[in-house]
C-alpha positions in Angstrom: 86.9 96.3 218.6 85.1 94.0 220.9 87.9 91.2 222.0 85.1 89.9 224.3 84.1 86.1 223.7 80.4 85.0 223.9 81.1 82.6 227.3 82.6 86.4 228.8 79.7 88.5 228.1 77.5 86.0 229.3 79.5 85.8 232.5 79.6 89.6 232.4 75.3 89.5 232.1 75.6 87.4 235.1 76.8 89.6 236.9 75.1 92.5 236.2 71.5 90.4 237.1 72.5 90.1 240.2 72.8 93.0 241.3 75.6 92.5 243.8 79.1 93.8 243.9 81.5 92.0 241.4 84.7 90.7 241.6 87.4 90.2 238.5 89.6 87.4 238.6 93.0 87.7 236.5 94.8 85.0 236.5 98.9 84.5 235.2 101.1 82.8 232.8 101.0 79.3 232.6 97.8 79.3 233.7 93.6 79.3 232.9 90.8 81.1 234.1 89.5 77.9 235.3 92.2 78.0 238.1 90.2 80.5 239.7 87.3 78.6 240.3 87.3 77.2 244.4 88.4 80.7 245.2 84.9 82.0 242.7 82.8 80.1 244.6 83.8 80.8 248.1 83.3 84.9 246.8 79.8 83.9 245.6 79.0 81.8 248.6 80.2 85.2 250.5 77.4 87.6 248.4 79.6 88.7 245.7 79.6 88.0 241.5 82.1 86.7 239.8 84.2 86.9 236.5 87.1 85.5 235.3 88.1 86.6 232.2 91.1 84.6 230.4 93.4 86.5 228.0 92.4 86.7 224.6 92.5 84.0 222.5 92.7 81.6 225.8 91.3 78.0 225.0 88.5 76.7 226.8 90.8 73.6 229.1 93.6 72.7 230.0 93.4 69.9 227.3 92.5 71.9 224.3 95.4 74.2 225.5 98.1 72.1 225.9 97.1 70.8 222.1 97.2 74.2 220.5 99.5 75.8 222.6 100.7 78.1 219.9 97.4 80.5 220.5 99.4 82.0 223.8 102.2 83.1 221.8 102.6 86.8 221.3 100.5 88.0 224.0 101.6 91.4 225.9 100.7 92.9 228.8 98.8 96.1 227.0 97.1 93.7 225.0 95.5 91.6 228.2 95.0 95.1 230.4 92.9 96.2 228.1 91.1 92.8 227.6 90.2 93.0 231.1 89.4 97.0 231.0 86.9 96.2 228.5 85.3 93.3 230.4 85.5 95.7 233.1 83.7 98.5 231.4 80.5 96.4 230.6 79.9 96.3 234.3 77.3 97.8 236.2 79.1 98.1 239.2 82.2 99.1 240.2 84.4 95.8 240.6 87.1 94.4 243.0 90.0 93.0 240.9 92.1 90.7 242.2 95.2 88.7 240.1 98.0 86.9 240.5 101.4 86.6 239.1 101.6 88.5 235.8 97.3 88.2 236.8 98.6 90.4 239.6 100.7 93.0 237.6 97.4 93.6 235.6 95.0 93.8 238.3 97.4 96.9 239.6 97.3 98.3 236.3 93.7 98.9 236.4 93.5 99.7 239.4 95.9 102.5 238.2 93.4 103.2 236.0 91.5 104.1 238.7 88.1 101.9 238.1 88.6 99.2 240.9 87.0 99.7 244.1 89.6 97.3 245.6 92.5 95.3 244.8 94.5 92.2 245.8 97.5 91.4 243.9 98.7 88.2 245.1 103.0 87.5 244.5 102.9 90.1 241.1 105.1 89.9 238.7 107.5 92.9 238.8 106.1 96.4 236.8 108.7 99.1 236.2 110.4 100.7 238.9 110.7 97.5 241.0 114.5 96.8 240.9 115.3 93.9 242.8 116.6 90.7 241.2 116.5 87.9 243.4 118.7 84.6 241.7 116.0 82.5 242.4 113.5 84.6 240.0 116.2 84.7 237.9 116.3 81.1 237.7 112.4 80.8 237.5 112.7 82.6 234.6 114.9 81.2 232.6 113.4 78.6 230.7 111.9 81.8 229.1 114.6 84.5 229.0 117.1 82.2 228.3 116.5 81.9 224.5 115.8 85.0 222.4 113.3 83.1 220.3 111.1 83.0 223.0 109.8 86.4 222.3 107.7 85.2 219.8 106.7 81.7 221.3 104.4 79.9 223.7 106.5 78.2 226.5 106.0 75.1 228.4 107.7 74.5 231.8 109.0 71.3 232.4 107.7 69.7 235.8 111.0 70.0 237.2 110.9 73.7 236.3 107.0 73.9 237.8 108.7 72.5 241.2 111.0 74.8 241.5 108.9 77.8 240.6 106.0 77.2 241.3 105.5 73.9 243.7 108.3 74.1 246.0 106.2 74.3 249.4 104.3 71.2 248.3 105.0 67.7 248.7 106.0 65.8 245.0 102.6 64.2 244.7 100.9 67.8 245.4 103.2 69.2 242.8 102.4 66.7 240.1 98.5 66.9 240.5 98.9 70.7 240.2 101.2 70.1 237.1 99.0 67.8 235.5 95.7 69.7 236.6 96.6 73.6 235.8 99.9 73.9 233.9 99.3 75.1 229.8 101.7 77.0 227.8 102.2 80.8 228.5 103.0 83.8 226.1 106.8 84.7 226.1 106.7 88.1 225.5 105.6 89.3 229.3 108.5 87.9 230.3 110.6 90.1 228.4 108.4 93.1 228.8 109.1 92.9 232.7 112.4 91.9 232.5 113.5 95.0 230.7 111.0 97.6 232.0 113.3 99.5 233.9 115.9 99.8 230.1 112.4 101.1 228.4 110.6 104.2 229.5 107.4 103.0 227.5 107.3 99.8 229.1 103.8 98.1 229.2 104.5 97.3 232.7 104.4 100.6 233.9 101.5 101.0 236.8 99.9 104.5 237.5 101.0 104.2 240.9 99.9 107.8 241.9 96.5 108.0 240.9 94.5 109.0 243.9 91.9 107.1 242.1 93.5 104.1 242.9 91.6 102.7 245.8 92.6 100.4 248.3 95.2 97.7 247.7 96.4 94.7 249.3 99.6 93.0 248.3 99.9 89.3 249.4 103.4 87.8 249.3 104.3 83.8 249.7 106.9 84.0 251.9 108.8 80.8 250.3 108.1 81.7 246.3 111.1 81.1 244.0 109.2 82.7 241.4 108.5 86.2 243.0 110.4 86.2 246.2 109.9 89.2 249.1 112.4 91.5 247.9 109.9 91.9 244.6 106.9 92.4 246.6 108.3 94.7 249.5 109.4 96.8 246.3 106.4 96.9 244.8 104.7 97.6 248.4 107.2 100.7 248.7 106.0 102.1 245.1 102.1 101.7 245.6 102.3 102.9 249.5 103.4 106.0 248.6 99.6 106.3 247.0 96.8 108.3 249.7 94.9 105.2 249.5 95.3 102.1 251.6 98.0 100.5 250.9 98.8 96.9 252.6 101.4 93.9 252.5 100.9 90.1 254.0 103.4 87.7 253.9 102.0 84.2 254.5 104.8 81.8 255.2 105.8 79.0 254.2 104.0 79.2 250.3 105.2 79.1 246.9 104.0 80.3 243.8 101.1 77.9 243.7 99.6 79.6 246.5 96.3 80.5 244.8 95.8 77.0 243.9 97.8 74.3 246.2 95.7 72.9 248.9 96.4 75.9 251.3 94.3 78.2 249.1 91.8 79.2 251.6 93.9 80.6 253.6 95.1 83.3 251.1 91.6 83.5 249.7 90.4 84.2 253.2 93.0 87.5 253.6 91.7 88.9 250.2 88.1 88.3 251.3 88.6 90.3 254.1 90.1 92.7 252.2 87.3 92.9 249.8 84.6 92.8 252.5 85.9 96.2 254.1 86.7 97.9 251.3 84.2 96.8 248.9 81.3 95.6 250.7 78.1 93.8 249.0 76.0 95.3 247.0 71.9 94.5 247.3 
């Protein structure tokens, strides 16, 4: 069944026009494709083509989602893997990925699928096998895992909740435009899934970690994120650099979870374009 919506396959045509080397943007919870879009440009500006797929069933603003926000409910991380894979699929040329957040758990899931000619997965949410528990991830998830009912439910944070997960390296004012600019409800259910991957050997966060298919993969950690703090991501660097391919780690201090859309954006942009540019140069 094609889950594809018309706006995707046109973005996916797009691409395939031009002839140059795409890139796939997956973005998180509690936020829209749209939030990708400075970061789009600067790829484009730089030779590549982009798309930025949302999950399925994702409205088309930030307004239209926060009015319907029931439509995120339910959604799991198979379900949006293979979302992307199939976007993915109806490329011409082999993509780089990059995602973060839960976006960032994805984007290593197909690259464990071995059909990414590089990835960046920028502060990713834990897969299975990753076993630290840092408080303050704790506490960033709690307004989720906190109430049972939640499984089934799309979840609004509370700006108080979006400072402290999300905007803590920001000044208030920063924090309320991003609030106000990006923030729509977000699907439960991944929460749980990575909460209790390591209790369920058929998690959906598992990530083909071995797959000498993999490629190369840069992990990018904000040094100051509540949210996913270092102990997560030196993990999760542990597990995929045990792969033959390239396996890297950054920590850029001083950034919180906002990092891929706060005003300091170029600066983490700028480490996965280098990335992509030596591992998955332009195509002509």
């Amino acid at each position: 069944m094609n889950t594809l919506t018309q706006w995707e396959q046109n973005e996916i045509a797009k691409a395939n026009e031009s002839g140059k080397r795409p890139v796939v943007f997956v973005h998180g919870l509690w936020l829209l494709s749209s939030s990708w879009d400075k970061w789009r440009a600067l790829f484009e500006d730089n030779g590549y083509a982009t798309i930025a797929p949302g999950w399925p069933d994702d409205p088309d603003s930030v307004d239209d989602a926060r009015r319907a926000p029931e439509v995120f409910a339910k959604k799991m991380v198979k379900q949006v893997t293979g979302h992307y894979l199939e976007a993915i699929d109806e490329l011409q040329h082999e993509p780089a990925v990059i995602g973060h957040s839960f976006g960032g758990l994805i984007a290593q899931k197909i690259a464990g699928e071995g059909v990414a000619a590089a990835t960046v997965a920028i502060d990713n949410a834990p897969f299975q096998g990753v076993l630290p528990l840092p408080a303050s991830s704790l506490k960033s998830a709690a307004p989720v895992l906190t109430n049972p009912t939640n499984l089934g439910k799309a979840v609004s944070l509370t700006f108080e909740q979006f400072r402290y997960g999300w905007a803590n390296h920001v000044d208030e004012a920063e924090a309320l435009e991003l609030y106000e600019t990006y923030h729509v409800p977000a699907s439960g259910v991944p929460l749980f899934q990575a909460a209790t991957a390591n209790l369920n050997p058929f998690s959906e966060t598992k990530v083909d970690t071995k797959n000498p298919e993999r490629g190369p993969l840069l992990l990018i950690s904000g040094d100051g994120d509540n949210t996913v703090p270092w102990p997560i991501m030196e993990a999760s660097y542990k597990l995929q650099s045990r792969n033959e391919g390239v396996t890297r780690v950054v920590r850029v201090p001083n950034r919180g979870h906002s990092l891929t859309i706060d005003s300091g954006w170029r600066e983490v942009a700028d480490l996965a374009l280098e990335f992509v540019q030596e591992f998955a140069t332009v195509e002509r």
